[in-house]
N, C-alpha and C positions, 0 to 999 in steps of 0.2 A: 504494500500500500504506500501511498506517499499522499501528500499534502499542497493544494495550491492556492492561491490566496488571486482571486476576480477581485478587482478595483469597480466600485460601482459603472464608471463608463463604459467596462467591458459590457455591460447589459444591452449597450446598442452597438452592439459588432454582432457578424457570425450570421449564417446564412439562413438560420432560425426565425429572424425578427419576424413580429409580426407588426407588418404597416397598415393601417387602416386611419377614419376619422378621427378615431379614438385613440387610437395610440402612434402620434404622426412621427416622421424620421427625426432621431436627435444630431446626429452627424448627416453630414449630405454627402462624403465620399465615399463613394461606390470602389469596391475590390478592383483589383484589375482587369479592366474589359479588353474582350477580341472580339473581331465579328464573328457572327454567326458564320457564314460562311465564304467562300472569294467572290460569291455572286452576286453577294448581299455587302459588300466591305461597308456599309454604312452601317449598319444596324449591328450593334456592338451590347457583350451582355459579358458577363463575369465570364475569367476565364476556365474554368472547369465547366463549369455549365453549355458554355458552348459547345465542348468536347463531347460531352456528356446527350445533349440538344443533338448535336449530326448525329451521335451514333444511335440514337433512338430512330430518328428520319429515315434511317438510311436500314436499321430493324426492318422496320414499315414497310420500305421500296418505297417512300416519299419521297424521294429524291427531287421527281419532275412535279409533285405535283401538289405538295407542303410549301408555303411560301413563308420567310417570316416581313412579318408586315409592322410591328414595331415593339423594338427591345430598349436598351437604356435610356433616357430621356434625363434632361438635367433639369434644375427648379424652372428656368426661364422656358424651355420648354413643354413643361408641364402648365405650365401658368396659360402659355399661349395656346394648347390644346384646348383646357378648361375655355378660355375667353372667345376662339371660335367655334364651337360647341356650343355655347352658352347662346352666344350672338344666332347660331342659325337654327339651334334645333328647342332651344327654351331650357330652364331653370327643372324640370319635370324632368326630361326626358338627359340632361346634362348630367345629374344628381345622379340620375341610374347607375350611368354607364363610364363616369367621367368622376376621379378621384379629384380632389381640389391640390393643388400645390403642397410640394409636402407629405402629402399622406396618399402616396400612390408608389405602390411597388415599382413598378418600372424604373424610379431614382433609384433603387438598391442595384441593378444589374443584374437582378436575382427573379425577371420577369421576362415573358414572350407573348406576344400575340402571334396566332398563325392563324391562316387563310390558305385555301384550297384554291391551287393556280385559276385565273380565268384575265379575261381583257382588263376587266375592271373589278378592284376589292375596292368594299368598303373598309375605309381606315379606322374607323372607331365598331362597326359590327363588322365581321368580316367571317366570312362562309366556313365555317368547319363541321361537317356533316359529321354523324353518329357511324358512316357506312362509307365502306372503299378504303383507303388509304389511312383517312383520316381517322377514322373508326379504329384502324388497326395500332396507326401511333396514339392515341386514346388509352387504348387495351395495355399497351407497352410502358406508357409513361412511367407508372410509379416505381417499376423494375431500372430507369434510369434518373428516376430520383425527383420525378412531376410529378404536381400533383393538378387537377382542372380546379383552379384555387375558387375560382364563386359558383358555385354549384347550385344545380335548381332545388330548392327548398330551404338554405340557408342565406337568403335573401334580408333575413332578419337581423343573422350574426354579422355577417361581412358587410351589409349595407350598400353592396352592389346587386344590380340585377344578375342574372344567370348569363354567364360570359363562355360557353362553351371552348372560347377558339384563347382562351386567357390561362396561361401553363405557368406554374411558380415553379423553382428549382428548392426541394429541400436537402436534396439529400434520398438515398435510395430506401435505406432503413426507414425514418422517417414518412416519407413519402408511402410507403407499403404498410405504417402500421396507420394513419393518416385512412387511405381509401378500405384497408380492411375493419376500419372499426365506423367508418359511417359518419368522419369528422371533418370540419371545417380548419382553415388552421389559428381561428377564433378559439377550438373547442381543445387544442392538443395540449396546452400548459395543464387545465384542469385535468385531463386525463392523465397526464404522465404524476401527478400530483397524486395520485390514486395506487402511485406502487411504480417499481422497475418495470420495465418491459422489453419485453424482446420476441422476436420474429425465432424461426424454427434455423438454427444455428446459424443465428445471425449476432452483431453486435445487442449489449445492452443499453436502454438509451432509458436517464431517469432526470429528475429536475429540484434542481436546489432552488428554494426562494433568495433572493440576494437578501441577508443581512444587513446593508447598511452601506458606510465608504468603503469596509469591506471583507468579501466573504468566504471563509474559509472549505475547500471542497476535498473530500477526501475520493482519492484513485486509486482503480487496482492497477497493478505492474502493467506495462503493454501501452499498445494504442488507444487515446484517447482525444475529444473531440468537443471542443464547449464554448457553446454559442448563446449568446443572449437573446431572450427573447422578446424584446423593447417594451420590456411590460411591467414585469416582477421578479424576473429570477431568469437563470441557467438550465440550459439542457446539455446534457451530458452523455456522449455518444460513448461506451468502453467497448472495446474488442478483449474482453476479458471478463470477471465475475464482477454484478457490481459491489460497490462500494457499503 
């Protein structure tokens, strides 16, 4: 076992955050982004995820026909999404679909939208069908660490509408116990709050509350993994017994 001591700021690092209204980005720099791919050199997301983003696509045979249509964004782009949004489609319809400044994953580099090739996507709804390709990198995600982060019926929690074609990066563990128990990533802190967990020999993944400036977390030997969850406390990934 050994001993490591999180400084309260750590609680907003680490690929775990959860960005929402409620609980908006305290840091604005994003990990180090690549693009997604050489087709796309614009559209730039963390760089694991990237890696992680093709070789799920490429699972799929989405190759020709998975596009991504927008990954990192910085505040002043975010600000300017939100303002023409706002301006053409109204306050109702912008709320839904459209996080305000701030409080929108895509700042982290740790978000995708994808759309299903055609002449013309919509940039704020953009086509990813349940079937064909799409379907199948769907099916695949949480095996490389996606999760379909605003999900229909938790419209409540996350406070966005149901975003089919909108993929968070968590982490593969995470992500797998995430779509196998029916949760949002609103709902994963209370749940992992409820005891260790772990997938069938897979890593252990548990959650310290942060104590304070700051908080002491005990580890077993091996690989270990701990990310803040911009909220209350630590998740903690061991590839060993936990703690």
């Amino acid at each position: 076992m050994k001993t490591v001591i999180c400084k309260k700021s750590q609680l907003f690092e680490g690929p775990l955050l959860l960005v929402n209204r409620r609980h908006p980005l305290q840091k604005t720099a994003a990990g180090e982004l690549s693009p997604v791919n050489e087709n796309h050199p614009e559209i730039l997301v963390e760089r694991q995820m990237a890696r992680l983003l093709s070789a799920c696509i490429q699972a799929a045979g989405g190759e020709r026909e998975i596009i991504p249509v927008s990954g990192w964004r910085s505040h002043a782009d975010q600000q300017r999404i939100w303002n023409e949004t706002l301006a053409e489609e109204g306050e109702a319809f912008t709320r839904q679909y459209v996080a305000p400044p701030g409080c929108s994953e895509h700042q982290t580099g740790l978000a995708i939208d994808l759309g299903k090739a055609a002449p013309s996507i919509d940039f704020i709804r953009p086509d990813f069908p349940d079937e064909g390709v799409c379907g199948t990198f769907r099916r695949l995600a949480a095996r490389y660490g996606f999760i379909e982060r605003y999900a229909q019926g938790k419209e409540a929690l996350t406070g966005i509408a149901h975003e089919p074609w909108h993929f968070r990066y968590v982490g593969a563990p995470h992500a797998q116990l995430i779509k196998e128990n029916g949760l949002c990533l609103e709902e994963y802190s209370a749940f992992l709050r409820q005891g260790p967990q772990r997938l069938p020999a897979g890593p252990w993944v548990f959650y310290v509350p942060c104590a304070g400036g700051e908080t002491e977390i005990e580890l077993p030997d091996g690989c270990c993994q701990i990310s803040g969850d911009n909220a209350e406390g630590f998740i903690v990934t061991a590839w060993g017994n936990p703690a």
